[in-house]
Each structure stands twice: as C-alpha cells, then as structure tokens.
ZAMARGU-4260 file (C-alpha; in steps of 0.2 Angstrom, whole numbers, plus 5000, padded with zeros to 4 digits):
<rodrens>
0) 5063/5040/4934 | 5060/5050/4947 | 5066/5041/4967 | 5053/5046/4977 | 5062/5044/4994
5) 5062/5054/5011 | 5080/5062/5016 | 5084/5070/5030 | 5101/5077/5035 | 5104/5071/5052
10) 5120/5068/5061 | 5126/5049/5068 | 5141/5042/5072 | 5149/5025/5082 | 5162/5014/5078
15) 5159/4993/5078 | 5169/4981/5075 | 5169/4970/5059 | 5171/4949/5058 | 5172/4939/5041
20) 5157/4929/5037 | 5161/4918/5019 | 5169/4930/5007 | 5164/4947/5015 | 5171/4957/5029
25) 5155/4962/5039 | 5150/4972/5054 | 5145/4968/5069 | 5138/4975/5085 | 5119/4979/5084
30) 5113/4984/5098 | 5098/4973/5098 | 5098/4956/5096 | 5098/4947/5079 | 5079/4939/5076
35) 5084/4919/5074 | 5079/4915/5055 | 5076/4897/5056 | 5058/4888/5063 | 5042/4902/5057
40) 5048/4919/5057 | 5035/4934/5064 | 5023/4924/5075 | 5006/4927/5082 | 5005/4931/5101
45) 5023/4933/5101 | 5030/4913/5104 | 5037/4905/5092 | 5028/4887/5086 | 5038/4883/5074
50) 5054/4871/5079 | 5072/4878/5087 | 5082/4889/5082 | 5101/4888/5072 | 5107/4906/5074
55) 5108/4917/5061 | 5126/4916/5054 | 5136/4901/5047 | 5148/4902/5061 | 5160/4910/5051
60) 5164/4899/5040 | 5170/4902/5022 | 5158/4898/5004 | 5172/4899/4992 | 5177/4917/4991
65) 5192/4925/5000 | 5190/4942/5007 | 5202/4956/5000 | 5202/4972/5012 | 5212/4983/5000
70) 5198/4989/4986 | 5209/5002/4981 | 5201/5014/4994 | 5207/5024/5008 | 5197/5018/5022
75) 5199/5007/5038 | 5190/4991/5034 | 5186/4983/5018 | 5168/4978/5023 | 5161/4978/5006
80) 5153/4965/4993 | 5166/4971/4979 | 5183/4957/4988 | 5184/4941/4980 | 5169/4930/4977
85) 5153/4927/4985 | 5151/4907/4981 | 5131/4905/4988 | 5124/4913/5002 | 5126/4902/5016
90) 5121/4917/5029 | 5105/4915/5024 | 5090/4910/5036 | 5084/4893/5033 | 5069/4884/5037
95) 5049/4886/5036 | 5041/4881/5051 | 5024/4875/5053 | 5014/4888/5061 | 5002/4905/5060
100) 5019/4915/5057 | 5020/4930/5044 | 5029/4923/5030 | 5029/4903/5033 | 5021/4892/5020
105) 5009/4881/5028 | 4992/4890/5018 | 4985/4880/5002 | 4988/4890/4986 | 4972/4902/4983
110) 4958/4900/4970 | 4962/4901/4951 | 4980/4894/4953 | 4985/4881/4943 | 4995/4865/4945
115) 5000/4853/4959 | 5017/4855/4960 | 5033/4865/4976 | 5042/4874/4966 | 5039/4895/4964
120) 5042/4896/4946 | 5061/4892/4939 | 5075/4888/4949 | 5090/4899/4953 | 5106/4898/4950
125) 5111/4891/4966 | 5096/4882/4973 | 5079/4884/4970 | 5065/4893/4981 | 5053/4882/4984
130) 5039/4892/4996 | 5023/4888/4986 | 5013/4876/4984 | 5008/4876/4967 | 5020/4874/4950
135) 5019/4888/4937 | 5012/4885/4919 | 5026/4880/4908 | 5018/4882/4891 | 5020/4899/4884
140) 5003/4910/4884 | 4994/4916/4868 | 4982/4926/4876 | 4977/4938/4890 | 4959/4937/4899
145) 4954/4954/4907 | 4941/4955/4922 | 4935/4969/4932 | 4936/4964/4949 | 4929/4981/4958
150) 4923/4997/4951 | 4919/5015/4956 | 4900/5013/4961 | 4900/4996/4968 | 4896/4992/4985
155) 4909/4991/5001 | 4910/4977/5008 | 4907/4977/5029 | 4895/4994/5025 | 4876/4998/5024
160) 4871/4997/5004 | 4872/5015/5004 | 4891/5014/5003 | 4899/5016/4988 | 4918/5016/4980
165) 4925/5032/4975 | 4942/5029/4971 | 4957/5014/4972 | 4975/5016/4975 | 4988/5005/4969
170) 4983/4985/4968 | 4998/4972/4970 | 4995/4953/4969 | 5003/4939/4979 | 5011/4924/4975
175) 4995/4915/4977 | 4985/4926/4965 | 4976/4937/4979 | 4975/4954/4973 | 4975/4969/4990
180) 4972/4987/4988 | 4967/5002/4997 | 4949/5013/4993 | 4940/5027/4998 | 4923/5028/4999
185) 4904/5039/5002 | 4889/5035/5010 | 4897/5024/5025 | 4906/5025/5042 | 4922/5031/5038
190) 4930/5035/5023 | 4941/5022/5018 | 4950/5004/5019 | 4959/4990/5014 | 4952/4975/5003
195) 4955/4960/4995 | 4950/4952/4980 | 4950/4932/4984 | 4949/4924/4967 | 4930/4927/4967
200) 4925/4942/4981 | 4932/4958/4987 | 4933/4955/5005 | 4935/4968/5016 | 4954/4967/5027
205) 4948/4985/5037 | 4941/5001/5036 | 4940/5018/5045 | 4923/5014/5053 | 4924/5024/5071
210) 4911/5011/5077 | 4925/4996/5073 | 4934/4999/5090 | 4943/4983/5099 | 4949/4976/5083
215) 4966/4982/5081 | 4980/4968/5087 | 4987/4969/5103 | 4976/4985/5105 | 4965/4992/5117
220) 4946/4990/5118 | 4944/5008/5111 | 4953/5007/5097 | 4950/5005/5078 | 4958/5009/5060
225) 4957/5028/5056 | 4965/5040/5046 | 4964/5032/5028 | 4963/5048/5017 | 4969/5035/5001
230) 4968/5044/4988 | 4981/5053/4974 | 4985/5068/4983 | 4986/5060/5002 | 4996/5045/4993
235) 4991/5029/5001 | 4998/5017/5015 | 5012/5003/5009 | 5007/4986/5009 | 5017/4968/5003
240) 5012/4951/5002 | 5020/4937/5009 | 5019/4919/5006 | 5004/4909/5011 | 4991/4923/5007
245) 5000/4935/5022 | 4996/4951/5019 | 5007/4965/5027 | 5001/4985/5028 | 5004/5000/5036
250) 4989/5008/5045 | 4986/5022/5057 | 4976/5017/5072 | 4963/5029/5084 | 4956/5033/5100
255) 4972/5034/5104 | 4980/5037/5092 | 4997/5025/5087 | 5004/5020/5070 | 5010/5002/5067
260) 5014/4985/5054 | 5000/4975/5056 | 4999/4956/5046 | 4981/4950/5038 | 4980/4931/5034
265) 4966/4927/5017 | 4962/4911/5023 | 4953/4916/5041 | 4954/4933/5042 | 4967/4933/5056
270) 4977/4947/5058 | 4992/4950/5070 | 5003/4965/5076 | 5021/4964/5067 | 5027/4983/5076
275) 5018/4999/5081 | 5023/5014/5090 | 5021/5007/5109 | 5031/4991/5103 | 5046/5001/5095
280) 5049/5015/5108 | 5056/5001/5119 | 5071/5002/5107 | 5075/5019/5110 | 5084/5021/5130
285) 5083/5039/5129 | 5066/5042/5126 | 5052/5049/5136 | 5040/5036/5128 | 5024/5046/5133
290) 5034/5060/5118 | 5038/5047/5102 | 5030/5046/5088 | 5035/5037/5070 | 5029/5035/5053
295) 5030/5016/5044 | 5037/5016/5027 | 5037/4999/5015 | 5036/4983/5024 | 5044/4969/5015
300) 5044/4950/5022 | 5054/4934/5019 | 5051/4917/5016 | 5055/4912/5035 | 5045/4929/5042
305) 5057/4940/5043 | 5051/4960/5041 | 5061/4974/5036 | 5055/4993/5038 | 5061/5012/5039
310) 5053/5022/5051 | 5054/5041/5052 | 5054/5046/5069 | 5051/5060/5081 | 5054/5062/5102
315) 5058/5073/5116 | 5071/5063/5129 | 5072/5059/5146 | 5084/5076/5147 | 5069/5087/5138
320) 5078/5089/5122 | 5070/5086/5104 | 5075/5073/5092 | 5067/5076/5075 | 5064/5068/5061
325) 5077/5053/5062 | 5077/5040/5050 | 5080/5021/5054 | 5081/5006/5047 | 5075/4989/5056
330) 5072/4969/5052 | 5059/4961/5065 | 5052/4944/5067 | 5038/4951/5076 | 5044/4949/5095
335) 5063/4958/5090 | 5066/4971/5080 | 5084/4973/5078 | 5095/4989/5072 | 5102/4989/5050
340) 5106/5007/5053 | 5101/5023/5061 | 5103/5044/5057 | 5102/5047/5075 | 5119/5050/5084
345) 5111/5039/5098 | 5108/5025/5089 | 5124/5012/5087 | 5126/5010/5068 | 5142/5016/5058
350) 5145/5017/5037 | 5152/5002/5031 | 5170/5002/5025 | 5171/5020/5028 | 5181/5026/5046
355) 5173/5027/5062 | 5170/5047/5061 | 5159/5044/5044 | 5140/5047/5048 | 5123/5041/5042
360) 5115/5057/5038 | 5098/5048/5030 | 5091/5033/5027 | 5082/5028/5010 | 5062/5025/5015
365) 5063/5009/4999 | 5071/4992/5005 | 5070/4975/4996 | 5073/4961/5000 | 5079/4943/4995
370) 5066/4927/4999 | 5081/4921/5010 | 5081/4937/5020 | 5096/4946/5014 | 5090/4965/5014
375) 5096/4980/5005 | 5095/5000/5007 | 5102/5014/5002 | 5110/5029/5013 | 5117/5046/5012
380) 5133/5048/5023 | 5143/5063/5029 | 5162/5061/5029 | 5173/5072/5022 | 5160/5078/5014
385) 5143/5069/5008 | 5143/5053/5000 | 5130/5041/4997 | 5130/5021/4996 | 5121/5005/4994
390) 5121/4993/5009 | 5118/4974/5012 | 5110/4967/5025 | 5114/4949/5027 | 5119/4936/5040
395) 5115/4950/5055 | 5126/4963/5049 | 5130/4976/5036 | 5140/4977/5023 | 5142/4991/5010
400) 5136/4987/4990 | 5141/5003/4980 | 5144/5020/4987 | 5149/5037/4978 | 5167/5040/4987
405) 5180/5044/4973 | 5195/5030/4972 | 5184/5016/4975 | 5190/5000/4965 | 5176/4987/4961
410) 5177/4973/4950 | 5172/4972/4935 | 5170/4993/4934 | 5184/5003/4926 | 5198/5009/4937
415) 5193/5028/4943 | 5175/5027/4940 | 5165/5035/4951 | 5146/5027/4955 | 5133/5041/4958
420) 5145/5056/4958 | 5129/5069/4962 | 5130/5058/4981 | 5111/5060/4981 | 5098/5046/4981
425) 5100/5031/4967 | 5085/5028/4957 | 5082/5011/4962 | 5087/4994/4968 | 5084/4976/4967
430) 5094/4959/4973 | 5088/4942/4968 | 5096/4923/4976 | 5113/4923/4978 | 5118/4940/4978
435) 5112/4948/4960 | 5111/4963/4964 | 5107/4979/4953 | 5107/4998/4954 | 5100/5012/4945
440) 5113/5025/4945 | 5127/5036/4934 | 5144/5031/4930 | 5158/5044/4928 | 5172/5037/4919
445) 5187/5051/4913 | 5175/5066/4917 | 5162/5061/4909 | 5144/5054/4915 | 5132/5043/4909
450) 5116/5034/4916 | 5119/5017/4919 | 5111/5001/4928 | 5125/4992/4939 | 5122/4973/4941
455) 5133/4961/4955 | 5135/4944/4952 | 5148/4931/4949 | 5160/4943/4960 | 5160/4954/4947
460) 5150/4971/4942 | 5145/4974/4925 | 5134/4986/4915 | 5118/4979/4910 | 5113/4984/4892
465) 5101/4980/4878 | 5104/4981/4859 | 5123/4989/4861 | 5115/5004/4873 | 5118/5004/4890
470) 5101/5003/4901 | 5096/5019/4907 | 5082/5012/4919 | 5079/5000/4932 | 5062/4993/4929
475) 5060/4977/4940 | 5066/4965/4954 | 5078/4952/4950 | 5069/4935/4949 | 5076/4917/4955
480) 5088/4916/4939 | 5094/4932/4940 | 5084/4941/4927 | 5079/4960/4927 | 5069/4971/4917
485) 5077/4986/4911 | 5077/5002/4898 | 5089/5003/4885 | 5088/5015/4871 | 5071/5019/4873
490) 5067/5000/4873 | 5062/4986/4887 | 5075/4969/4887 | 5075/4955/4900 | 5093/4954/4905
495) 5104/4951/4919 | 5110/4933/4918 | 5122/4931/4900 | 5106/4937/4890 | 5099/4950/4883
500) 5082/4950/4874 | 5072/4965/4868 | 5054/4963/4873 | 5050/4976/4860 | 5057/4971/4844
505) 5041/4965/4835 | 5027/4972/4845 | 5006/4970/4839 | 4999/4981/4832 | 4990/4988/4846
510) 5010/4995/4853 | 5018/4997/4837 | 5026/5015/4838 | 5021/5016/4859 | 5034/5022/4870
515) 5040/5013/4884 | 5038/5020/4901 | 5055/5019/4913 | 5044/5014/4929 | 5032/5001/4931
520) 5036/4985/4927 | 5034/4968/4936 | 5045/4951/4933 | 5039/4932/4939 | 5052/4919/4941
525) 5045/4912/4922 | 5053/4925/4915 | 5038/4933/4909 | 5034/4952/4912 | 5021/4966/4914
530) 5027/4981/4906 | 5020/4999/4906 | 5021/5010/4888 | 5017/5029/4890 | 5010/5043/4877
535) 4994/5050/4881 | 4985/5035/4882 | 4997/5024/4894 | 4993/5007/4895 | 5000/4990/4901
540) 5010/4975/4889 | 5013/4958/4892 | 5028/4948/4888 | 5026/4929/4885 | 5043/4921/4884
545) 5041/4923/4866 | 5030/4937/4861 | 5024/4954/4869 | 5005/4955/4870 | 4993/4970/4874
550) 4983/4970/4890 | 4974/4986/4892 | 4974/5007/4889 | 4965/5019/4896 | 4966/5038/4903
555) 4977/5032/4918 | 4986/5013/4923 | 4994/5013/4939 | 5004/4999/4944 | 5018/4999/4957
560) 5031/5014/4952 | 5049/5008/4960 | 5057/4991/4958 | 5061/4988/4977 | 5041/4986/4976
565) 5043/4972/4964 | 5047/4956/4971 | 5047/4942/4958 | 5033/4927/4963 | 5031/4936/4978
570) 5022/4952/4979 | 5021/4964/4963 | 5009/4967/4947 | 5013/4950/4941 | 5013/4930/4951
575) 5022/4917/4944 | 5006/4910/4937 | 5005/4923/4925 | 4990/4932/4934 | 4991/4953/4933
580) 4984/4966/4939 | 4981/4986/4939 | 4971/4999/4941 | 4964/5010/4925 | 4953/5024/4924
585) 4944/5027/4910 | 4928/5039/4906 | 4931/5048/4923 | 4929/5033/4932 | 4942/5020/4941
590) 4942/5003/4942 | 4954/4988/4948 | 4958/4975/4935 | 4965/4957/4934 | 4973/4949/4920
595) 4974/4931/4918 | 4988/4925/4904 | 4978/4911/4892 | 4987/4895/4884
</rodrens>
C-alpha cells in the first residue's frame, strides 16, 4: 500500500523536559497551553457551556505500570510506550458536556438507526465508550440492501434546476448513519461542494457559489467557500465526522482569500470555525502575519471535541526572512490550539526519547485518533543520521511508539530488530481504547527484512498474523475491543485481541477466486467489516460476524484508502449499525451508494 503523505526535510531542534505520567515517561513543555478535555470540547462562539474543567493530566499518578528508562538504547530519556505496563489510560479526557460543542453528544441519533439503547456498539477491554445514543443490532445479518442515494445527472441542491452533478469524491459515514461527500458540478454558480445525505435527502453543507458571501464563520461580510476543484486529479478536501451528526471539513475560503477547519452540524445546519489562517498565525511570534499562509490536512475529533490537525505552512518573518513549507502538528478545542510537534527550528518541540540535538525533519500529514483523545502521528527525524518514528499523543505530551534507530529493545519484539529500517514513512497506523496500537511497517531481524504489522497492547508488541503468515497490510482502525483488519497471505482476517479469523475462507460465489485489496477497508465496534476485493472489476464485501457477503462491483469503488481515516463507530465506510457506503462508477457514470446490512 502506497503512504500517501507529504515530507519535507526541514530542520528543528529544542530540548524539554520530561515528567512520568502512570507507566510512561512523557514530555512536557508546549508552548501553548494544554486545551482542558473535560465539559464540551470545541465550542461555538469561543466560550465554553459545558461545566468546569479537571485539567488534563491525572496528576501524575501511577495505573499500574512502572516506568523502566533503560530500553536497551543509547539515549537520554526513556520517554517511550515500550517500559513496563500501561494498566488503562487514566490520562484520558473525560466528560461530555451538554452543549453546541464539536464532538459532545447532546444530538438524537439520525433517521434509519435502530434501537433505543447508550452504548456505541461492544465494550472495550477496559471500559466502554458510550457516546451514542442508539444500541447496535446484535443479531447477525443475512443480507445487504443497496440504495443509490445521489447520481451523476441529478440536481444540486441550493442551485437553479439547471445544475447538475458531474462527479463525487470519496463518501464516509458517521456514527449516526449520515453519509458527507464532496461533488462537482455544471450548469450552476460555482463548480463544486460539500453535501449530505440525511437518511432521506442530499442536503447541501456548501458550495463555491461567488454569490454565497457572508456565510463563512467568524468571516467577513465578503466572503464565501471557493476553490473546490474536487475531482480525481485535484484530490478532494479532508473531511471527518464527529459524534452527534458533527461534521468537520477542510475548505478554502474567498474574497479574501484564507484557508480553515470549519464544523457543520445535521440537525440545524449550524456551522462553526474550528481554525483557519487568521486564527493560527497567532501561534507563530515570528511572523509577519500579513506573509502566512497554510494548508489543512485530515481533521480528526474526539469524543469530548478535541481536533487534531497538520498544517503545511509558509511565512516571511518579522526579520524578512522566508520560512517554507514547514510541517506542524496541533490539538485544538476550537478557542486553543496547542503545539504535538513542529519541523520548524522556531517552534519548541523535541524527539522523544532521543537527545536534545535530534530534529523533527517532517511531520506525517495522517493522524488518528482514540475517542478519548489520545492522538498518534508519525515523523521523520535527523539525528545521527535520519531516523523515523511513531509518536503518542496523550495526557498533553508526547511520548515516542516505535521508531527506526538500531538498538532499540521493545517488548515483545526480538532483541536487535530493527522497525522500519528504510527510516522513510510507515504505511499506516491505528490506536484503539486503552493503548492498542498498530503499525504497518518492516521488521529486520538478523539481516533480513520482512513486511509486518506491529500491534501494542498488554505492554507487549506482537506481530499480527493470519493463517501462520504474517500480515503484510494494515487495513483498518482498531475498534473498542481491540480488533483490526489485516492482510495476511493474500487474505483478509479480523485480528488483534487473542484471535484470529479469516474473513475469506468460504466466500459466495460472487468472490470465490477475487483478490483482496491491501487498502480499503472499514471496522465497527460489532466486529463486522466492509472489505475491498481488486482484479479488473473491484468491488466491495461484507463481513457478518459469521459469513462474508457481496455488496457491489463495478468499473471503479472508492472507499476511504489509509486506516488513520478509519475510525471504528465513528467516521469511515462502515457505522456500528451496519450501514455502508461508497462511491462506484459503472457505464462511464458515478454515483454514491448506501448499503444497509438486512437480519
């Protein structure tokens, strides 16, 4: 599978100090202050309505592990996950609030859902979730309905009949089965937007229409959405649901011209600014703020509101000299945005576990995220050469996963091994509750390299696998028990928590012989999965619990490529009620399609 993130070498470097939070040895120091994670998160207007805050740390206090600062390495730290046992995550952000806040809860479940119950779909192995407002099926599906919910041809929404769809980007659905995706279109204003399909109508979120001015938050009376060229070759604007039918985007913004993280709500239409060019720019001391300009990459949000982001940035200083193409990582809440980690020798951030002299040389564009909050990344490093590591964001500081520096000892994982010996980018990553966390990457052992996925939990790494092969792919997120999907000689298994179940083994008809694609897939906290099969005619497969069932072929399926897109229950091709969805062209013309699993 192909990583498709931005790198750019840069040059950074600052030394912080470190504190122990539980069972890890973490940094501290950002320069901004830590969001608070407990009351609603992100919030409209900038004030918070939902209840006091606790902080965002457990004080220091221990949860059963004890930190070991020698992992066999030469450095001057020991701030990694790989010392002792992480017994819980007690660093995480708690509470939901009440209020009109990104990622809080306080929004009925939408139209189509089924059941009455609190929980999101299966419990995790050390509490349970519990953000929406609806219980998940528990019966097994026999069955999948397939509806067309928008087509090339069919009329826009918000335009004059004229107005008609030419193409669609990738659709994801929310854990409320709302389904968002991007289009273009002809014979309008504008040429493009963003839309949602509610359970019975495409509704329009935005579009480019130049005559739309004064309705981009906390923007001025003459501006409105531009720019939204969406189609294959231009690639198409990240978006991400959040609890409560939130739906975060990326957008560009005209007349003037900005760039920002906007949040759109289903059940009134109300949409909020999360961060945007004039907003962020404040962070940056140096900058001659009339000379900044940033790109957005792939918003994520929490359970309580919290947003990561990377941004790719561009200034001129207050000393006329040009900083380009910097690449940073940040967690807001909307009124803060606070400082993961930074290629910019101006910026304070450091490598974890690494001595103060190493430097963040790039940032990986794809994060994820946990519902708790706890984020993860990836970066590339220059010390002693180049190196390249996985990093945890969690409690307000950093802490490092994996990287690719030789003499590393991590539980679990062979003495000498080396992860990602080439030092570039790893070909994805997930993290589910309590710390399972899992990386697509190689493994070198005595000279010799191998594909591999890594998996974290328990303390302990292991290498996932599937039939006695050892998974070459990383297909999904990591549900609430600790679940992933991944590849393992040529084959799809659920694995991850003890188990290890081939999806594959006695396929319909329809699949029997189809090989299985190494991107594309989607998880829900059921343990159910959307998978994608390749050949000339791709197409989509769903697994039951118990049995694989065929959805759909057709000249092209796209469905969300990388698994830091796929958040279990949350925002993906698949929602914990079993409800899918993709977009297919067939005969020349494209089209979005739901999927509804039938008992």
């Amino acid at each position: 599978m192909s990583l498709m993130l931005k790198l750019v070498s840069v040059a950074a470097s600052i030394a912080l100090g470190v504190a122990v939070i539980g069972s890890l040895t973490l940094v501290t120091g950002c320069p901004t202050t830590v969001p608070s994670t407990t009351g609603d998160g992100t919030t409209d207007g900038g004030t918070t309505d939902g209840g006091t805050t606790d902080g965002s740390t457990d004080g220091g206090t221990t949860d059963g592990g004890t930190t070991d600062p020698n992992d066999g390495s030469s450095t001057d730290s020991g701030d990694s996950i790989d010392s002792g046992t992480s017994g819980g995550d007690d660093s995480s952000p708690t509470g939901s609030g009440s209020g009109d806040d990104i990622g809080a809860t306080d929004t009925p479940a939408a139209t189509g859902n089924t059941g009455s119950g609190t929980s999101d779909g299966g419990t995790s192995d050390g509490s349970t979730s519990g953000s929406d407002d609806n219980t998940p099926p528990d019966d097994r599906p026999i069955s999948v309905s397939v509806q067309q919910i928008v087509a090339a041809g069919d009329s826009v929404p918000g335009q004059s009949s004229s107005a008609r769809f030419t193409y669609f980007g990738t659709p994801i659905v929310g854990a409320d089965g709302y389904v968002a995706f991007w289009a273009g279109y002809s014979g309008g204003l504008g040429d493009a937007g963003l839309y949602v399909w509610n359970g019975t109508n495409v509704l329009r979120v935005l579009d480019d229409n130049p005559n739309n001015t004064g309705v981009v938050p906390s923007g001025e009376s003459t501006q409105y959405f531009g720019d939204m060229k969406i189609n294959e070759n231009d690639g198409e604007m990240p978006m991400a649901w959040g609890s409560g039918g939130r739906l975060l985007f990326v957008s560009r913004v005209r007349n003037p011209q900005t760039r920002g993280i906007f949040r759109w709500r289903v059940s009134d239409g109300d949409m909020i600014r999360v961060v945007d060019m004039e907003s962020h720019v404040q962070n940056y001391n140096d900058a001659n703020t009339s000379a900044f300009a940033c790109d957005f990459y792939q918003p994520g949000v929490s359970d309580n509101g919290l947003v990561p982001y990377v941004i790719e940035y561009t200034y001129v200083t207050l000393s006329n000299t040009f900083v380009v193409d910097k690449l940073g990582c940040y967690v807001s809440n909307g009124v803060t945005h606070t400082l993961i980690a930074d290629s910019n020798a101006a910026r304070i951030t450091r490598v974890p576990d690494l001595p103060t002299a190493a430097k963040f040389t790039s940032i990986g564009t794809l994060t994820t995220l946990t519902p708790d909050g706890d984020v993860i990344l990836q970066g590339i490093y220059s010390y002693e050469g180049e190196g390249s590591g996985v990093y945890l964001y969690t409690g307000g500081s950093l802490v490092r996963v994996v990287d690719s520096r030789e003499g590393r000892s991590f539980p679990g994982i062979p003495s000498g091994a080396v992860v990602n010996s080439a030092a570039g980018a790893y070909d994805g990553i997930a993290i589910g509750p309590n710390l399972r966390i899992a990386v697509d990457t190689t493994l070198t052992i005595s000279g010799s390299t191998h594909d591999t996925v890594l998996y974290y939990g328990d303390g302990s790494w292991s290498e996932l696998s599937g039939g006695g092969n050892i998974a070459t792919a990383l297909l999904s997120g990591i549900n609430s028990v600790g679940q992933t999907v991944v590849l393992a000689g040529g084959l799809p298994y659920i694995t991850g928590n003890g188990a290890s179940v081939n999806l594959a083994s006695n396929p319909p008809s329809e699949l029997a012989g189809v090989s299985w694609s190494d991107y594309g897939a989607s998880l829900n906290n059921n343990g159910r999965a959307l998978l994608r099969f390749g050949g000339s005619q791709p197409g989509l497969a769903f697994w039951t619990g118990g049995q694989l069932l065929f959805v759909d072929d057709a000249a092209d399926i796209l469905v969300p490529e990388y698994p830091e897109m796929d958040r279990p229950g949350r925002s993906g091709a698949l929602s914990d009620y079993d409800v899918m969805t993709w977009r297919a062209t067939d005969g020349g013309a494209q089209a979005i399609y739901v999927g509804t699993a039938q008992q």
